[in-house]
Z-matrix of the N, CA and C atoms (Angstrom, degrees):
N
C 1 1.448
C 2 1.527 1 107.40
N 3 1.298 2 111.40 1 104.54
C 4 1.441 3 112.38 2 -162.63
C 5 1.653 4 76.08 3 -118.88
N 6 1.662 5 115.43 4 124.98
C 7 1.404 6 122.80 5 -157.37
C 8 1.783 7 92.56 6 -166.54
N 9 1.972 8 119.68 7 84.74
C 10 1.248 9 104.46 8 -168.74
C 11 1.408 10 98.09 9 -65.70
N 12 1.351 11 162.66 10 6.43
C 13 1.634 12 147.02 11 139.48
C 14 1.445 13 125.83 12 -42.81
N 15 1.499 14 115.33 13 -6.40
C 16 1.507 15 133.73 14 -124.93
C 17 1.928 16 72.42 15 -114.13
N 18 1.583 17 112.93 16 -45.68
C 19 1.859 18 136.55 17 -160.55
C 20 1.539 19 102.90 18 -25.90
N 21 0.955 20 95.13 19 -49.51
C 22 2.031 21 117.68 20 -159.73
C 23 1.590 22 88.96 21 -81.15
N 24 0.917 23 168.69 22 56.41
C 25 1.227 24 156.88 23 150.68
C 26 1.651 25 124.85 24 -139.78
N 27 1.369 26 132.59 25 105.26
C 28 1.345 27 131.12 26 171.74
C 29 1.120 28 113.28 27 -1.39
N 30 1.523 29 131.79 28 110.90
C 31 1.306 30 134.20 29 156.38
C 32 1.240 31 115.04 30 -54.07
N 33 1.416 32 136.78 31 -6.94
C 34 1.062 33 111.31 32 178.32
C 35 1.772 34 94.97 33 -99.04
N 36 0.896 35 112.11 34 -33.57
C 37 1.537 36 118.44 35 -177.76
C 38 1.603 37 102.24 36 -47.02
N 39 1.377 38 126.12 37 -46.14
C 40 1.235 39 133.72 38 -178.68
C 41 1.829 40 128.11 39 -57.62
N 42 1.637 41 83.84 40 -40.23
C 43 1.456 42 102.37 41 -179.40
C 44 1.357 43 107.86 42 -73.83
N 45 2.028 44 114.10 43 -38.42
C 46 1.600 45 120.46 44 -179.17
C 47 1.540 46 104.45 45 -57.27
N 48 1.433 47 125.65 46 -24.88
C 49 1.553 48 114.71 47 -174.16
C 50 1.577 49 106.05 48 -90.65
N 51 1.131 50 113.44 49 -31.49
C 52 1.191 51 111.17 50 -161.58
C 53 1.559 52 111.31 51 -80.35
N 54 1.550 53 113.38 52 -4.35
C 55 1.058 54 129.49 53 166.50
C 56 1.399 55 117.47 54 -100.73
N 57 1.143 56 129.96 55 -2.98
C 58 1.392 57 153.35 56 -171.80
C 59 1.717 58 91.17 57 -97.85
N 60 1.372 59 113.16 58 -70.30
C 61 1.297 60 114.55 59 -159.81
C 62 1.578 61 104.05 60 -65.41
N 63 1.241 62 109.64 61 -26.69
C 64 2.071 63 106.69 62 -178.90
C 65 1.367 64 98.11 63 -68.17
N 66 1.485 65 129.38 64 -26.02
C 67 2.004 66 118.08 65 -159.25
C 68 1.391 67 77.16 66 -101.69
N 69 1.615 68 155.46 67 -26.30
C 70 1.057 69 109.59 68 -161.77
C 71 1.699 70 108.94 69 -105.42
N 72 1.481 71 110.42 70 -14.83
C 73 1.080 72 98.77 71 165.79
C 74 1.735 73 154.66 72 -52.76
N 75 1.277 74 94.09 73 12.35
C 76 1.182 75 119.99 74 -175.63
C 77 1.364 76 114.00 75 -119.82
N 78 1.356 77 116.95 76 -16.26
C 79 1.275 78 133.19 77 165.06
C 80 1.703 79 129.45 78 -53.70
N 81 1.048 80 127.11 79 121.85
C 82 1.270 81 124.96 80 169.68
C 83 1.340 82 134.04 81 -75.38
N 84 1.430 83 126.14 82 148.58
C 85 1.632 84 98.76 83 -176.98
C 86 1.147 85 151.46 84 -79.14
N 87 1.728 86 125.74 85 12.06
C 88 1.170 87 148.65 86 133.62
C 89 2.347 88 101.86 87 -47.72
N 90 0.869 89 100.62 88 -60.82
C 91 1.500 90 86.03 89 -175.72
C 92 1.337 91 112.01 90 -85.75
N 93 1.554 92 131.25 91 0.90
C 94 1.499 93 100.62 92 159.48
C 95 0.816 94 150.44 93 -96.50
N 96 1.640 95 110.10 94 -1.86
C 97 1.626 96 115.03 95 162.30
C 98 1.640 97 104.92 96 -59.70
N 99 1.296 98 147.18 97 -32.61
C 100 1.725 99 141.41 98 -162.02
C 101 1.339 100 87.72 99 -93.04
N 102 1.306 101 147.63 100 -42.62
C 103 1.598 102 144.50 101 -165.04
C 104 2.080 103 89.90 102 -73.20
N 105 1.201 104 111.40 103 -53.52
C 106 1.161 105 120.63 104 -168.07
C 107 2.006 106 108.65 105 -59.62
N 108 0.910 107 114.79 106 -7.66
C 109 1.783 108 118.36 107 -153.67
C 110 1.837 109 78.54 108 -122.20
N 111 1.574 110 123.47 109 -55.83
C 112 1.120 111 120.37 110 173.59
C 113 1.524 112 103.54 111 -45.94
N 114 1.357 113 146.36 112 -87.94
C 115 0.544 114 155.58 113 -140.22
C 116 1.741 115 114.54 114 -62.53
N 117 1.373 116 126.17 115 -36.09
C 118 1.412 117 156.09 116 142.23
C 119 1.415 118 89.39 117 -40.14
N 120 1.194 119 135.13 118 -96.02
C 121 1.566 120 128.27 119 -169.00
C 122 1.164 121 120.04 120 -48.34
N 123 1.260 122 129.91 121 -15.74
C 124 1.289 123 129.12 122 167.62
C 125 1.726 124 126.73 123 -64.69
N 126 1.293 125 84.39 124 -61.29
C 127 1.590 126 111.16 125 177.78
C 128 1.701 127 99.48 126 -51.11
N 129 1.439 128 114.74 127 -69.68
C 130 1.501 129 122.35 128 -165.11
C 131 1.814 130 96.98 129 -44.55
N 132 1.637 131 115.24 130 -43.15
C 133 1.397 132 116.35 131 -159.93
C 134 2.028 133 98.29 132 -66.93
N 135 1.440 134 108.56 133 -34.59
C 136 1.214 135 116.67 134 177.87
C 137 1.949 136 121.77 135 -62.67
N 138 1.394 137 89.68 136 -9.60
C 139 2.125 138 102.13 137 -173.61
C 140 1.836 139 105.83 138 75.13
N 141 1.945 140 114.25 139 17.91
C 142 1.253 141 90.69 140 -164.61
C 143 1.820 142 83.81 141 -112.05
N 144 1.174 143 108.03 142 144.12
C 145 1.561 144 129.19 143 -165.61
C 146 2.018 145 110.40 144 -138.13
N 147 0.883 146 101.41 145 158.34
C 148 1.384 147 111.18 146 -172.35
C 149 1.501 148 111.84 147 -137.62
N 150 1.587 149 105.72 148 118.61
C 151 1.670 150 112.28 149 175.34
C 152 1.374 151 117.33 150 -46.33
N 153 1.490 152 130.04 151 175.78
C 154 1.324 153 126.27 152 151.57
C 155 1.592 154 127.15 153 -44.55
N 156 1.811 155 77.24 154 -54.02
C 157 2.041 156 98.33 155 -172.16
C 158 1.533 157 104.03 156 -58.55
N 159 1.670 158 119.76 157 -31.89
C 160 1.504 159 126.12 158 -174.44
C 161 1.447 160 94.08 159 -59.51
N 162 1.750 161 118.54 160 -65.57
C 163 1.174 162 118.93 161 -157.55
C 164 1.249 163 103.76 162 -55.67
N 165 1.137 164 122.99 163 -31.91
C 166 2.050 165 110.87 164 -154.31
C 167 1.244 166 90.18 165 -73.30
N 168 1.699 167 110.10 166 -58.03
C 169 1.799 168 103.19 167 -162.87
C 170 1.133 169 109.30 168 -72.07
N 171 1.388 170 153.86 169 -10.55
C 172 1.450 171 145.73 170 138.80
C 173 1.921 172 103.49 171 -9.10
N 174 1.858 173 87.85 172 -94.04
C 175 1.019 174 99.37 173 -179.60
C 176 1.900 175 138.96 174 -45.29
N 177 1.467 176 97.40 175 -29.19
C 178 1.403 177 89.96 176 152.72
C 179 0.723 178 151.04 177 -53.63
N 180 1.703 179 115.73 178 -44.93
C 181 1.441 180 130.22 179 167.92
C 182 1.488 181 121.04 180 -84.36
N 183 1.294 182 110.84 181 10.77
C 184 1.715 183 119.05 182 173.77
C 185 1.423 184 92.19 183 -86.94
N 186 1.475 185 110.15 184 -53.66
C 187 1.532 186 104.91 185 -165.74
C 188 1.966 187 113.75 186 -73.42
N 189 1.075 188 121.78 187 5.70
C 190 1.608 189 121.39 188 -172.58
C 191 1.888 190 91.89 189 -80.40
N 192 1.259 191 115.46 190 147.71
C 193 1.020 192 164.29 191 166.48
C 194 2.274 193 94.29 192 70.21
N 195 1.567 194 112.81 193 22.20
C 196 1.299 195 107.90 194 168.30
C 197 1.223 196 139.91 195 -52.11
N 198 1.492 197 151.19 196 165.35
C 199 1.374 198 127.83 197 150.45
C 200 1.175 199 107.27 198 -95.51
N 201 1.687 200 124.82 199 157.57
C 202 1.545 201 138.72 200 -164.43
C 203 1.707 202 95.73 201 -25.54
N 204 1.758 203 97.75 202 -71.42
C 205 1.464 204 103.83 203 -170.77
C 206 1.677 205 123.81 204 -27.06
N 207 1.697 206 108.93 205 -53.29
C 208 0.790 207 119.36 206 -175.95
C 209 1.834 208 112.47 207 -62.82
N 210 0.645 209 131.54 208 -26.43
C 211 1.535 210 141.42 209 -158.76
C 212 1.589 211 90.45 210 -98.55
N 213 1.449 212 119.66 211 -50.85
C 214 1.470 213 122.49 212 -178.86
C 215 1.559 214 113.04 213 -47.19
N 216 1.728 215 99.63 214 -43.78
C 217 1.348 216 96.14 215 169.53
C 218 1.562 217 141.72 216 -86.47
N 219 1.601 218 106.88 217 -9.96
C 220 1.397 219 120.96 218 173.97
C 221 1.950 220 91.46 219 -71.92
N 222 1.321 221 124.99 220 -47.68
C 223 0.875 222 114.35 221 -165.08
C 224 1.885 223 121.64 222 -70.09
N 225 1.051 224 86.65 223 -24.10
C 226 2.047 225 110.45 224 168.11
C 227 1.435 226 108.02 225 -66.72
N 228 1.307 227 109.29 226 -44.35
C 229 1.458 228 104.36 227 166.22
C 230 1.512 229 146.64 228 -80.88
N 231 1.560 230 109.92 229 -9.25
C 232 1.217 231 141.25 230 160.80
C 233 1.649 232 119.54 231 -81.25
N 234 1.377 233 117.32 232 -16.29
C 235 1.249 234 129.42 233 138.61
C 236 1.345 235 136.30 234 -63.97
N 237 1.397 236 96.95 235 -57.31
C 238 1.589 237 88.73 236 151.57
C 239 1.367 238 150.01 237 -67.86
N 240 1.564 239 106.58 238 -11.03
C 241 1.664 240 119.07 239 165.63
C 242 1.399 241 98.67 240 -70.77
N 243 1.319 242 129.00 241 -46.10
C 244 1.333 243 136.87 242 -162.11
C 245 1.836 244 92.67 243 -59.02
N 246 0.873 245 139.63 244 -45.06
C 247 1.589 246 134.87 245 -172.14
C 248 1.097 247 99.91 246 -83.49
N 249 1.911 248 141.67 247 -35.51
C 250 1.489 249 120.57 248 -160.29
C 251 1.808 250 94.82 249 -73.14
N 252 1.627 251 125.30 250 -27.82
C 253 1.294 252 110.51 251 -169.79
C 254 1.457 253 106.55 252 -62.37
């Protein structure tokens, strides 16, 4: 995801999603709320945290060149981060 909006943001923070997003994409939706809470507890145990402005433009640029479905579900899942905080 070569995204110059992407510049301003912890490389390591970048690399933690982008490794996040390869294990869960394979995930079903019975297992991604527990992969998703793992993954939240991890990070928090690590001190690494993400602004609002981080989160939105993340997700913006995850969803560019998606189909509906796909976006339906980035956005299903950004709901559900929204409850593990």
């Amino acid at each position: 995801m070569n995204d110059s909006r992407l510049s301003g943001i912890d490389p390591a923070k970048l690399q933690m999603l982008f490794s996040m997003s390869g294990q869960g994409a394979s995930k079903s939706q019975n297992e991604l709320m527990p992969f998703l809470m793992a993954v939240a507890a991890r990070s928090r145990q690590n001190g690494m945290t993400f602004t609002p402005e981080e989160t939105n433009l993340i997700i913006e640029v995850m969803k560019q060149g998606k189909s509906k479905e796909e976006i339906a579900r980035i956005e299903k899942i950004r709901m559900m981060m929204r409850l593990i905080k």
